[in-house]
C-alpha positions as CSV (number, residue, x, y, z in Angstrom):
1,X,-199.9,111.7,-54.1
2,X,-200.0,107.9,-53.6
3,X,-202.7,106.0,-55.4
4,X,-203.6,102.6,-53.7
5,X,-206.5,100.7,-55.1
6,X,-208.9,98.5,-53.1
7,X,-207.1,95.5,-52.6
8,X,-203.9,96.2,-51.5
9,X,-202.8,95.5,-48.0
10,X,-199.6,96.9,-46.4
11,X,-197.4,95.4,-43.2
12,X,-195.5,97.9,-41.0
13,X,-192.5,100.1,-42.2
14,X,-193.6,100.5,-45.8
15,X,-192.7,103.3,-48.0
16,X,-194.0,104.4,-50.7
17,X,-192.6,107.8,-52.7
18,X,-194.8,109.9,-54.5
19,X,-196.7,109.3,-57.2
20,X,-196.6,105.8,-56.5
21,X,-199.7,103.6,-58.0
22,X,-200.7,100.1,-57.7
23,X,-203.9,98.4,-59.7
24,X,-206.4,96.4,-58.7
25,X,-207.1,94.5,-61.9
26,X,-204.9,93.0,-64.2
27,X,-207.2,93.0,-67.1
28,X,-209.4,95.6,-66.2
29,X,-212.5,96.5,-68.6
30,X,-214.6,99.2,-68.9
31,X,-217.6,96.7,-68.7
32,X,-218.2,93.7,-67.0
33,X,-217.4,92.3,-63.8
34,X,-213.6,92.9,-62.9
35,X,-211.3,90.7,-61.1
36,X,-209.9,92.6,-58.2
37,X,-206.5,90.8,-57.1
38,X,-204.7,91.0,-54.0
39,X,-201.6,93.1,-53.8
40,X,-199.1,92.8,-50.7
41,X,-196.2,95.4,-49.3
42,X,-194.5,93.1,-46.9
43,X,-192.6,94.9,-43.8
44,X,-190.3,97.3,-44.6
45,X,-191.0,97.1,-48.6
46,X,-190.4,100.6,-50.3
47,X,-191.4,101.6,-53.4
48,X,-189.8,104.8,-55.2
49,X,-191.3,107.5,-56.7
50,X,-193.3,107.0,-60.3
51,X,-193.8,103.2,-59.6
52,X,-196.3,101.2,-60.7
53,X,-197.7,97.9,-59.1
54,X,-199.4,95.7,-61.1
55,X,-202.1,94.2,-59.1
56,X,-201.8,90.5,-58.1
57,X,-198.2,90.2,-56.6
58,X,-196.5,90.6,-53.7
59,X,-193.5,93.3,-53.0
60,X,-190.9,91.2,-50.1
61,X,-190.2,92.2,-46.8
62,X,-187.1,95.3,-47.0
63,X,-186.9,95.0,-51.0
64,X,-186.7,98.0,-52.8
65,X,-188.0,98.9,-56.5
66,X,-186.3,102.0,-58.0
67,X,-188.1,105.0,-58.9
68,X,-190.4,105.1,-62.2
69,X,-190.2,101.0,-62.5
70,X,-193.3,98.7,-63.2
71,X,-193.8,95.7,-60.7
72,X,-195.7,92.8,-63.4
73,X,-194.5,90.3,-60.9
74,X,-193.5,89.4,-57.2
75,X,-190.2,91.0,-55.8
76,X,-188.6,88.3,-53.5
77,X,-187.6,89.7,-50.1
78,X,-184.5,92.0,-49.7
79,X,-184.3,92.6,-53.2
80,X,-183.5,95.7,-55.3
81,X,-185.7,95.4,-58.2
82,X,-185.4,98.8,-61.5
83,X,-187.0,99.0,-64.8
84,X,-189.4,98.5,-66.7
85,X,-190.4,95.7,-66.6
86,X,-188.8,95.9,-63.1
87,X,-185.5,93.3,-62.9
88,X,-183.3,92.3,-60.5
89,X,-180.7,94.7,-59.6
90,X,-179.2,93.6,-56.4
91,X,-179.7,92.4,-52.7
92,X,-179.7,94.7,-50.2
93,X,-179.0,95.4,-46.2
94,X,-181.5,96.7,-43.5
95,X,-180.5,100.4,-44.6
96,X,-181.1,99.8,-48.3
97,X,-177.2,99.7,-49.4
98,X,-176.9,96.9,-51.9
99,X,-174.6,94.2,-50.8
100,X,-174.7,92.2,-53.8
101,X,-175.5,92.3,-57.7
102,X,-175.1,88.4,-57.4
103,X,-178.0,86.2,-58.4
104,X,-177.5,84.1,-55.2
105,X,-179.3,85.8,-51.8
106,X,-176.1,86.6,-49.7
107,X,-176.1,85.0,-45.8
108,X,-176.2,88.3,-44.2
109,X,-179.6,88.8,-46.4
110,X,-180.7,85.3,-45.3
111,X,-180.1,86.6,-41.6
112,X,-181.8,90.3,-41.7
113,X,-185.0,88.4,-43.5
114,X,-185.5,85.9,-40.9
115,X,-187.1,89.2,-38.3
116,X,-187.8,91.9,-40.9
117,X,-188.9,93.7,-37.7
118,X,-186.7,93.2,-35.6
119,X,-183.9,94.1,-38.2
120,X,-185.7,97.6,-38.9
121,X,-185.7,97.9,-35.5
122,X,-182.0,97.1,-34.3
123,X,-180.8,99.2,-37.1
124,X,-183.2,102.4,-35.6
125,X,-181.8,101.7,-32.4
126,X,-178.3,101.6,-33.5
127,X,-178.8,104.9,-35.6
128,X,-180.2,106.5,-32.2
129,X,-177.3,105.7,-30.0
């Protein structure tokens, strides 16, 4: 199963494969009062199986962190994101398909992130036809 904490929120089209956990406190105590920090899947984030969010970032609209990695900081949009800690791998099309290892966020990336929606959408549409 999925485990998602109190305190995460997640937009439209996420994935998340299984056994995928997030926290909810990123220095959590047995005692005390803990400090429950926001966690946000933006459209179209997936996460792959085994992953673990760290509590307090946000995961980018159509980004995608590999299987088994651990998230201690925000993934930018359209990124492919592995490890642990999780590091940039790549950028990545609508469909996932990386499209560059390059540092600098390719045009066509630039493009699909300006609608995240509308890009999911197009691509469904264009996978129906």
């Amino acid at each position: 199963g999925v485990t998602l904490y109190d305190g995460v929120e997640a937009e439209d089209y996420v994935f998340f494969g299984p056994n995928a956990t997030t926290t909810n406190d990123r220095n959590p105590r047995s005692f005390g009062v803990w400090d429950r920090s926001l966690t946000v899947f933006r459209t179209g984030a997936s996460i792959g199986a085994n992953t673990t969010i760290i509590a307090g970032n946000e995961i980018g609209a159509l980004s995608l962190v590999g299987a088994g990695s651990v998230v201690s900081r925000s993934v930018p949009a359209g990124q492919l994101v592995v490890g642990n800690p999780a590091r940039f791998a790549g950028w990545l099309n609508v469909d996932g398909g990386v499209v560059s290892r390059h540092p600098e966020i390719p045009v066509s990336v630039i493009e699909m992130l300006k609608n995240p929606t509308e890009s999911i959408r197009t691509m469904l549409e264009n996978k129906e036809s």
